[in-house]
Structure formats: structure tokens, C-alpha cells
MIDOSE-1310 file (N, C-alpha, C; in nm, 2 decimals, decimal comma, always signed):
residues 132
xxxx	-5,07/-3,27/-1,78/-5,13/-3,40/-1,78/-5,27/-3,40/-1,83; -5,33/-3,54/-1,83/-5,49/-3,48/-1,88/-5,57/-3,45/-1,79; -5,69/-3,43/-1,86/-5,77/-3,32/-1,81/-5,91/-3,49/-1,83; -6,00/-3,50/-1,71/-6,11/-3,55/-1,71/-6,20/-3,42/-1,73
xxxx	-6,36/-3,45/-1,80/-6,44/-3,39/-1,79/-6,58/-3,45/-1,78; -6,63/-3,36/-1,64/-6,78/-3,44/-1,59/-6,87/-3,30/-1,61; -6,96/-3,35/-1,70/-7,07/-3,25/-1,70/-7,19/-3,27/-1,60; -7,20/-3,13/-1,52/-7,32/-3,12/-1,45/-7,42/-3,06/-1,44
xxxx	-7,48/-3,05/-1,40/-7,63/-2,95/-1,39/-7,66/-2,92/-1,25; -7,68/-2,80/-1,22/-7,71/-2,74/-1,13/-7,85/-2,77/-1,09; -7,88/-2,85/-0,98/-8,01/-2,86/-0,94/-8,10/-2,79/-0,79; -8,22/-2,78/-0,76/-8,25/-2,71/-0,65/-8,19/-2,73/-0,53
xxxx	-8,15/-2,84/-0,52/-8,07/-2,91/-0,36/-7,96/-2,88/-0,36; -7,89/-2,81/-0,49/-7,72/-2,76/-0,51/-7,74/-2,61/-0,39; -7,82/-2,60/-0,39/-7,85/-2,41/-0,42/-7,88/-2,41/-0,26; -7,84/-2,25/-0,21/-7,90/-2,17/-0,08/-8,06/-2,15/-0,11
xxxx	-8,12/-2,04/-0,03/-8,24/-1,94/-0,08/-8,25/-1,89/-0,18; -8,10/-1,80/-0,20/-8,08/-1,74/-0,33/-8,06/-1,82/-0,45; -8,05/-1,90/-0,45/-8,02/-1,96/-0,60/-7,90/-1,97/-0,64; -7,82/-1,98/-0,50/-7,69/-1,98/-0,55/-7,61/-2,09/-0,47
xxxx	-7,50/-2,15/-0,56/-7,47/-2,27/-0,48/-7,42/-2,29/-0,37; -7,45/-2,34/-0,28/-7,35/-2,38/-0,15/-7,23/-2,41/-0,14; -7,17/-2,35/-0,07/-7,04/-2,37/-0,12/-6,98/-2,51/-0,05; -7,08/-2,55/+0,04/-7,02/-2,68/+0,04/-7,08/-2,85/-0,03
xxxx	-7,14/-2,77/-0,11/-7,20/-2,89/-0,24/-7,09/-2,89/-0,34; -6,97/-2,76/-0,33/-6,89/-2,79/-0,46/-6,73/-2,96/-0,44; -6,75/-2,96/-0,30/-6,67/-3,07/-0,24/-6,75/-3,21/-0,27; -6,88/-3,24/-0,27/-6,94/-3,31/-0,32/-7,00/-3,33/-0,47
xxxx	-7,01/-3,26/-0,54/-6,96/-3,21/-0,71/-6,83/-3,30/-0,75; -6,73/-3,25/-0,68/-6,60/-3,25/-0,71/-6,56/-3,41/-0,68; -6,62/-3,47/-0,56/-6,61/-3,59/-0,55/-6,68/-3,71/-0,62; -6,78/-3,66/-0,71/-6,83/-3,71/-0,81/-6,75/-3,74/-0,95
xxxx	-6,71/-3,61/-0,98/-6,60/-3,58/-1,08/-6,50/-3,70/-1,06; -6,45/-3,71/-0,89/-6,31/-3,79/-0,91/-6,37/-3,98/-0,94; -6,51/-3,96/-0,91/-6,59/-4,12/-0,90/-6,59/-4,13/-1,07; -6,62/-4,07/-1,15/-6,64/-4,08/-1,27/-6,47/-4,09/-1,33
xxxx	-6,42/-4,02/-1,29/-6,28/-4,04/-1,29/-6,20/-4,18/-1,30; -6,28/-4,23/-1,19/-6,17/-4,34/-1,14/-6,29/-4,45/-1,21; -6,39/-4,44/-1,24/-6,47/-4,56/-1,31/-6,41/-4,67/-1,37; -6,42/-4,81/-1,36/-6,37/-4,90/-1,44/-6,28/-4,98/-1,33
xxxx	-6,21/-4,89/-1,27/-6,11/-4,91/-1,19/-6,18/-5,05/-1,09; -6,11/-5,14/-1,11/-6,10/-5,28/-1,05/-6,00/-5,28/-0,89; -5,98/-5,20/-0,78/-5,88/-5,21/-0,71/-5,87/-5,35/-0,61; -5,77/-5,37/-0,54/-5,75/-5,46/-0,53/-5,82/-5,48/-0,41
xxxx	-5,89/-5,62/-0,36/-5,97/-5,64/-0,24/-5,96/-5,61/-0,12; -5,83/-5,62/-0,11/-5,82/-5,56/+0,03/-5,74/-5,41/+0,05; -5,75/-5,38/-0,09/-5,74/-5,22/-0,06/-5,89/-5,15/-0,05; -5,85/-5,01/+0,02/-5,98/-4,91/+0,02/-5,96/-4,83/-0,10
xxxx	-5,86/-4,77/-0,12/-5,86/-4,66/-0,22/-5,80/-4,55/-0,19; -5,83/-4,46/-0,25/-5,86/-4,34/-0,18/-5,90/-4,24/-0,16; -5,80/-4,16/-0,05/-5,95/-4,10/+0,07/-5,82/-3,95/+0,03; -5,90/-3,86/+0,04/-5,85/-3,68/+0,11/-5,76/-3,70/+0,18
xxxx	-5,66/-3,60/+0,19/-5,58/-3,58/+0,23/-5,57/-3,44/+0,28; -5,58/-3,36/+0,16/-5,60/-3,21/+0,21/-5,66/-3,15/+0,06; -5,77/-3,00/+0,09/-5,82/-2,95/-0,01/-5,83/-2,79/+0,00; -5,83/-2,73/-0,12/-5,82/-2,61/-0,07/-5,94/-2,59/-0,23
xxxx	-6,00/-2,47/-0,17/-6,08/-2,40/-0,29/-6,06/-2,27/-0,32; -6,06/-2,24/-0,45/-6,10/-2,04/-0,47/-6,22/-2,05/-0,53; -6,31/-1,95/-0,48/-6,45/-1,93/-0,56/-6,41/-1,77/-0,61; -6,45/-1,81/-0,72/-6,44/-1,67/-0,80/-6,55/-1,63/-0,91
xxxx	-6,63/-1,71/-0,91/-6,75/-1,66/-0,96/-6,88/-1,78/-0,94; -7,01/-1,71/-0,86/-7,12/-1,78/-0,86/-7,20/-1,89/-0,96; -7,21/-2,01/-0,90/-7,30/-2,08/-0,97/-7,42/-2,08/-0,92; -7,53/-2,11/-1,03/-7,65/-2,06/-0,97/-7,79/-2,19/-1,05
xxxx	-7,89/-2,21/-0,97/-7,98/-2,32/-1,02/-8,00/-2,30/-1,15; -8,01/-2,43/-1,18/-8,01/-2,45/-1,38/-7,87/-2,42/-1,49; -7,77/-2,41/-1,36/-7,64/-2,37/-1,47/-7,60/-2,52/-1,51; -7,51/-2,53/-1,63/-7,52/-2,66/-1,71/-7,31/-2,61/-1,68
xxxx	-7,27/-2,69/-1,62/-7,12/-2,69/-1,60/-7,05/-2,80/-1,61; -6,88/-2,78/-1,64/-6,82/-2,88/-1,61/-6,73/-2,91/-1,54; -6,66/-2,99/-1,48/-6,56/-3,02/-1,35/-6,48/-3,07/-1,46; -6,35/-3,02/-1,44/-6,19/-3,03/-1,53/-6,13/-3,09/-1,45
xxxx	-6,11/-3,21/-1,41/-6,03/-3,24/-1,33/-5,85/-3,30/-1,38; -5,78/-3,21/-1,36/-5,65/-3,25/-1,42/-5,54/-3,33/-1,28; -5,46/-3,43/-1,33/-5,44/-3,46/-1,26/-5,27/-3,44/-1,26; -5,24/-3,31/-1,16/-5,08/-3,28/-1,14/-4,97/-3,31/-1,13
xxxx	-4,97/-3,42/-1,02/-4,90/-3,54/-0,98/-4,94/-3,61/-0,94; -4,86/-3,80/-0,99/-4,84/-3,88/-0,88/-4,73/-3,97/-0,83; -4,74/-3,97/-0,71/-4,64/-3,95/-0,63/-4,64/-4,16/-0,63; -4,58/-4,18/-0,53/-4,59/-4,34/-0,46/-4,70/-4,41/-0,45
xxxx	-4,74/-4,30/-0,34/-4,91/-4,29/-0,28/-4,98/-4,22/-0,23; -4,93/-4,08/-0,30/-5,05/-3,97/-0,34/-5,07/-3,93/-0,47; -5,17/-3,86/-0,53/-5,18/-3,85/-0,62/-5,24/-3,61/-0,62; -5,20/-3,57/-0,63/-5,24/-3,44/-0,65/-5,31/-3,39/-0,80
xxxx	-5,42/-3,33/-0,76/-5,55/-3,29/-0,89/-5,56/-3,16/-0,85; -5,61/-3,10/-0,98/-5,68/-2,98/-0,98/-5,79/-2,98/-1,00; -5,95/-2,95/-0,95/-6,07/-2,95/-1,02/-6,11/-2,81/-1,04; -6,10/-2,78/-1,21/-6,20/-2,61/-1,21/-6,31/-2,64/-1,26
xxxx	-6,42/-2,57/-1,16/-6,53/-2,50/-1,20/-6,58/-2,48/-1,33; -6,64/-2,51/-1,43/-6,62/-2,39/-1,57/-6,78/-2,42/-1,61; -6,82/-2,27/-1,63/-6,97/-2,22/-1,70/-6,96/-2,13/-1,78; -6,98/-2,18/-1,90/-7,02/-2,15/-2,03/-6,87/-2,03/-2,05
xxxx	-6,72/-2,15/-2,03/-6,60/-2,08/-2,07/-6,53/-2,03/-1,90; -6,62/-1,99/-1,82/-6,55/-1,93/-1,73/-6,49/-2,01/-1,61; -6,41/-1,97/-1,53/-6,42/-2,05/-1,43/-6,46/-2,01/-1,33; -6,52/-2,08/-1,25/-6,62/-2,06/-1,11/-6,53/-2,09/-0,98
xxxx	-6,48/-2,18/-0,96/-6,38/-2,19/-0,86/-6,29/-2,32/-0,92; -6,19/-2,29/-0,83/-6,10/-2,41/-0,84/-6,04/-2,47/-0,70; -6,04/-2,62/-0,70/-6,00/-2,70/-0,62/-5,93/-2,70/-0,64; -5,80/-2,74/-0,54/-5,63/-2,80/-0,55/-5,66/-2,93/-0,40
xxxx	-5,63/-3,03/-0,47/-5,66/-3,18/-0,32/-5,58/-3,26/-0,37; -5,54/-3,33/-0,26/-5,43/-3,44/-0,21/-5,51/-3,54/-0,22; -5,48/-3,67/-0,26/-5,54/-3,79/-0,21/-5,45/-3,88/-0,19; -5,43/-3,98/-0,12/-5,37/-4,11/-0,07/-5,44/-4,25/-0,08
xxxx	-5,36/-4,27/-0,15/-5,39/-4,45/-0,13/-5,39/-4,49/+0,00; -5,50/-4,60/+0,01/-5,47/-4,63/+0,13/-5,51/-4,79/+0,12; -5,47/-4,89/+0,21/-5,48/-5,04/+0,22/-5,58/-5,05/+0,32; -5,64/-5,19/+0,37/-5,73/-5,20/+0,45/-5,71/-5,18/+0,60
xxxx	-5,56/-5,12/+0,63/-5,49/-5,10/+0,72/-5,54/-4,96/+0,77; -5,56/-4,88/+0,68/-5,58/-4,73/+0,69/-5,48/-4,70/+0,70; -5,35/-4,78/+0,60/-5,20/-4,68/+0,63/-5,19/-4,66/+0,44; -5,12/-4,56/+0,41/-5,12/-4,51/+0,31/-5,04/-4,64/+0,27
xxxx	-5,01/-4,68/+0,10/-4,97/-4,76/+0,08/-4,96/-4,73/-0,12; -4,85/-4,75/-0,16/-4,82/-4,76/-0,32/-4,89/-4,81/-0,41; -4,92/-4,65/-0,44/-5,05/-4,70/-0,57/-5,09/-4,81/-0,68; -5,12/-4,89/-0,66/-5,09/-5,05/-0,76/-5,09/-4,98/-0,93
xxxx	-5,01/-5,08/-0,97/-4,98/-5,07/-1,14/-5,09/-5,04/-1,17; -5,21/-5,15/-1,17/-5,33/-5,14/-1,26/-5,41/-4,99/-1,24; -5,39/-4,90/-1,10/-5,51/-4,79/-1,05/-5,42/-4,71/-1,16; -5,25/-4,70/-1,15/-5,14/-4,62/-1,27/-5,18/-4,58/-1,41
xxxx	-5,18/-4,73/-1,42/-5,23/-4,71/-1,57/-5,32/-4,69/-1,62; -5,45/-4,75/-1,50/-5,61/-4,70/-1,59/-5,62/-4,50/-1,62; -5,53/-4,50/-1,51/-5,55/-4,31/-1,54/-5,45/-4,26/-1,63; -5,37/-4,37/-1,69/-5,30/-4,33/-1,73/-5,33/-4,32/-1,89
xxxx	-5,43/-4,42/-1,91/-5,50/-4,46/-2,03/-5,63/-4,38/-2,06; -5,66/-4,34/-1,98/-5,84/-4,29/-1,97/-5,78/-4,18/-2,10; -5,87/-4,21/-2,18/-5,91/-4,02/-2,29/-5,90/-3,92/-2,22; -5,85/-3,83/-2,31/-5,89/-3,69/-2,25/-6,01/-3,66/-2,35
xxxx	-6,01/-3,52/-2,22/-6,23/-3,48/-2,31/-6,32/-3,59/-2,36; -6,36/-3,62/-2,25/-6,48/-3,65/-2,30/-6,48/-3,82/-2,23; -6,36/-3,88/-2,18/-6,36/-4,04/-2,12/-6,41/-4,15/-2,17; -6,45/-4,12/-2,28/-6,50/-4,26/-2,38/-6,42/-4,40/-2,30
């Protein structure tokens, strides 16, 4: 399926002591990636959107302050009213870790509910590389 791409920069408030990133800034990264992702998107008023479901990460190589990276977000499946992504990590070709997360639609109810035509298609239409 396609692949979104959000380029980032690694800044001092990403990072530990060492200069290396936290590993729990890469969940807020990644949730950036899916906001850029979903841009444009008009949803309907009395929906919320959605929210996590479940996430899992591999870190397999350090990011560190000043690295210039991008978040690949491909999107696996979707379902009714979830939708399952992959986000990798990648610096200068490599990958740094990879997310696997669940999301659900959900209505103003907080009950999961069938993802509307229009959220369908905008992802369905978005570019790959690059999201012009």
C-alpha cells in the first residue's frame, strides 16, 4: 500500500544526556507522522477520529541530536474501523526502529464506529513520497 513520508530533525528536547533519543519521543514523532498523514481530512462533527489501539516498537539503531530523518508510514490495512500502519524509522537509508499500531475510529460516543467514505478515500488519494 503507500507509503507517507514526514521528514524530521532531531532536536535537543528529542534527546537523553547522551544525545540520544528517548525512546519515548519516538511515539510522539510517530504521532506527528500520522497528523501530517491525515491532513486535509474534514471528519465528520460529531466524530472524534482516531485514537490507539495498540503499538508495538523495535529499536534497532540509535538516533541522535541533529539527525535529519524520515517517518515511512505505510498503511497495511483497513479494516471497518481500524486501520493498521507501519511506521519505520529511517537515517540516511537505515532504519532506526519500527512501529507496528492499531487505530480505531471512533464517534462521539467513544465506541468504535465505520470509517466514513470521505477519511477512505482521502488516504486513499494522498501521493506517495512526498504528499503533495
Amino acid at each position: 500500500m503507500k507509503k507517507f513520508r514526514f521528514p524530521f530533525s532531531i532536536a535537543y528536547s528529542d534527546t537523553d544526556a547522551g544525545g540520544i533519543v528517548y525512546h519515548g519521543r519516538y511515539i510522539e514523532i510517530a504521532e506527528r507522522a500520522r497528523m501530517d498523514m491525515m491532513r486535509g481530512i474534514e471528519l465528520p462533527s460529531e466524530d472524534l477520529g482516531f485514537v490507539v489501539r495498540e503499538l508495538s516498537i523495535k529499536y534497532m539503531r540509535p538516533m541522535h541530536l541533529a539527525d535529519d530523518i524520515v517517518v515511512e508510514t505505510e498503511i497495511i490495512n483497513v479494516g471497518g474501523a481500524s486501520m493498521d500502519l507501519q511506521q519505520k524509522f529511517v537515517h540516511d537509508g537505515a532504519i532506526c526502529a519500527i512501529m507496528d499500531i492499531t487505530v480505531v475510529y471512533i464517534g462521539a460516543d467513544m465506541r468504535a464506529k465505520r470509517i466514513p467514505d470521505v477519511v477512505a478515500t482521502h488516504l486513499d488519494s494522498t501521493k506517495e513520497e512526498g504528499n503533495d
